[in-house]
C-alpha positions in Angstrom: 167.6 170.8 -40.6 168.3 170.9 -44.3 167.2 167.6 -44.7 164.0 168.1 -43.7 163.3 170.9 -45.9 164.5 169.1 -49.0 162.6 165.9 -47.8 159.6 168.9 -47.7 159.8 170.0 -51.1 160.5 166.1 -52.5 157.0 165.5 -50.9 155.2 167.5 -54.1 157.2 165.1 -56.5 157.4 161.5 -57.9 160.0 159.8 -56.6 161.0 158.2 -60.1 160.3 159.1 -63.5 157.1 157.7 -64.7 154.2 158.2 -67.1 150.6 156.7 -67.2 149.5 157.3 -70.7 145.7 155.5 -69.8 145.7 158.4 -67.6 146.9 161.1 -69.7 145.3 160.2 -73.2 141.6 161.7 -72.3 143.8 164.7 -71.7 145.8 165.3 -74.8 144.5 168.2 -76.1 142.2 169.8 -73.7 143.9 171.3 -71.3 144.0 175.2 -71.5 146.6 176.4 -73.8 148.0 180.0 -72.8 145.4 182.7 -74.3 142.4 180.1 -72.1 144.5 180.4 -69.0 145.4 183.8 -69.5 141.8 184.6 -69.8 140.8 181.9 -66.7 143.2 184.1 -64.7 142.1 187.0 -65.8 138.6 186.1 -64.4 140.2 185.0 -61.2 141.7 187.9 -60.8 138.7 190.0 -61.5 136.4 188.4 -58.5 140.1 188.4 -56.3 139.1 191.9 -54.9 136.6 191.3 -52.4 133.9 194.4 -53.6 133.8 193.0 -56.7 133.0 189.5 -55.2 130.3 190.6 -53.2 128.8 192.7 -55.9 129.0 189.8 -58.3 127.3 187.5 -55.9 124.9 189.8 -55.0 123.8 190.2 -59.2 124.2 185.9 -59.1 121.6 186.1 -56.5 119.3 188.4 -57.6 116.6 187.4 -59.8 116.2 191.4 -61.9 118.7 193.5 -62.8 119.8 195.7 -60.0 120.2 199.3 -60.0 123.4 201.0 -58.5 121.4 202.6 -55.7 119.9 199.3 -54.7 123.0 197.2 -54.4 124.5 200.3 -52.5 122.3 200.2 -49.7 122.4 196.2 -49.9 126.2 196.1 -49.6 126.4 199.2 -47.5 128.8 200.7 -50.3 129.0 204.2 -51.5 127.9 204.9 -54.6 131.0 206.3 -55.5 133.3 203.2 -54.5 130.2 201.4 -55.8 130.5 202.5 -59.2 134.2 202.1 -59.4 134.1 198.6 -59.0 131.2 198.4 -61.8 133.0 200.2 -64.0 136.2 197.7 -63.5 133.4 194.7 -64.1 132.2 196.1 -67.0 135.3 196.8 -68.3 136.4 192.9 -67.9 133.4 191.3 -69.4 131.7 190.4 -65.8 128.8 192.8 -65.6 126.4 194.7 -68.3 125.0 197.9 -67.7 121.5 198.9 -69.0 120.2 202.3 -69.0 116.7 203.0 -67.9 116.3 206.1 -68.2 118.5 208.5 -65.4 118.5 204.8 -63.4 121.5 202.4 -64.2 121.1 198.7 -64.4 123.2 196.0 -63.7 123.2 192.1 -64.0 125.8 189.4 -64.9 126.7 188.8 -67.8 126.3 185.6 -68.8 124.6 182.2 -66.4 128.1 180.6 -66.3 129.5 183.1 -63.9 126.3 182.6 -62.3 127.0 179.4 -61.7 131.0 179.8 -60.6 130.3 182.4 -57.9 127.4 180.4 -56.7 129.7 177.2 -56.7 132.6 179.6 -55.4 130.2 180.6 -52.5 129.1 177.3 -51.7 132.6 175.5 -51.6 134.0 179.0 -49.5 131.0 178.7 -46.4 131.5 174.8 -46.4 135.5 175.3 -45.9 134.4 177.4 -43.4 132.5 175.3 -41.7 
């Protein structure tokens, strides 16, 4: 049985020590160092929570900024839990509040999360499928 759980792990690895520097050159240099994976993580982890995910791809989808009341009743969230999870989104650079008046607005912050949680939603309903 042992043997089979070390032939398991061996699966993941090279089975001799090689390099392919034609592969690796257009590389050098652009991978994420640790602050850009840190802060790639750090995204990653902010969408993890599944609120947050659906109030973020809600604000991808809609084309004004939405008020907390609207994408309450479009969730089915309480305003309270609602306005928890904006809070943490604001606080980690994914959402920007606008006040109108009494009314609070909300939309992403930039197009490139836009664009992930679309692509995220996309790639998720067509593993599903």
């Amino acid at each position: 049985m042992a043997q089979l759980f070390a032939s398991a792990i061996d699966a993941d690895r090279c089975e001799v020590a090689c390099l392919h520097p034609a592969a690796i050159r257009p590389l050098l240099g652009r991978s994420l160092g640790p602050a850009g994976s840190t802060a790639v993580a750090d995204l990653f982890s902010t969408l993890a929570d599944p609120s947050r995910a659906r109030i973020v791809h809600l604000l991808a989808i809609a084309e004004a900024d939405l008020c907390v009341c609207d994408i309450a009743l479009v969730l089915g969230m309480s305003v309270s839990a609602l306005s928890h999870q904006l809070r943490t989104l604001r606080e980690r650079g994914a959402v920007v509040r606008r006040k109108d008046g009494r009314i609070a607005r909300y939309r992403l912050v930039d197009d490139h999360l836009r664009a992930l949680v679309l692509d995220a939603a996309t790639h998720a309903a067509e593993a599903s499928a």
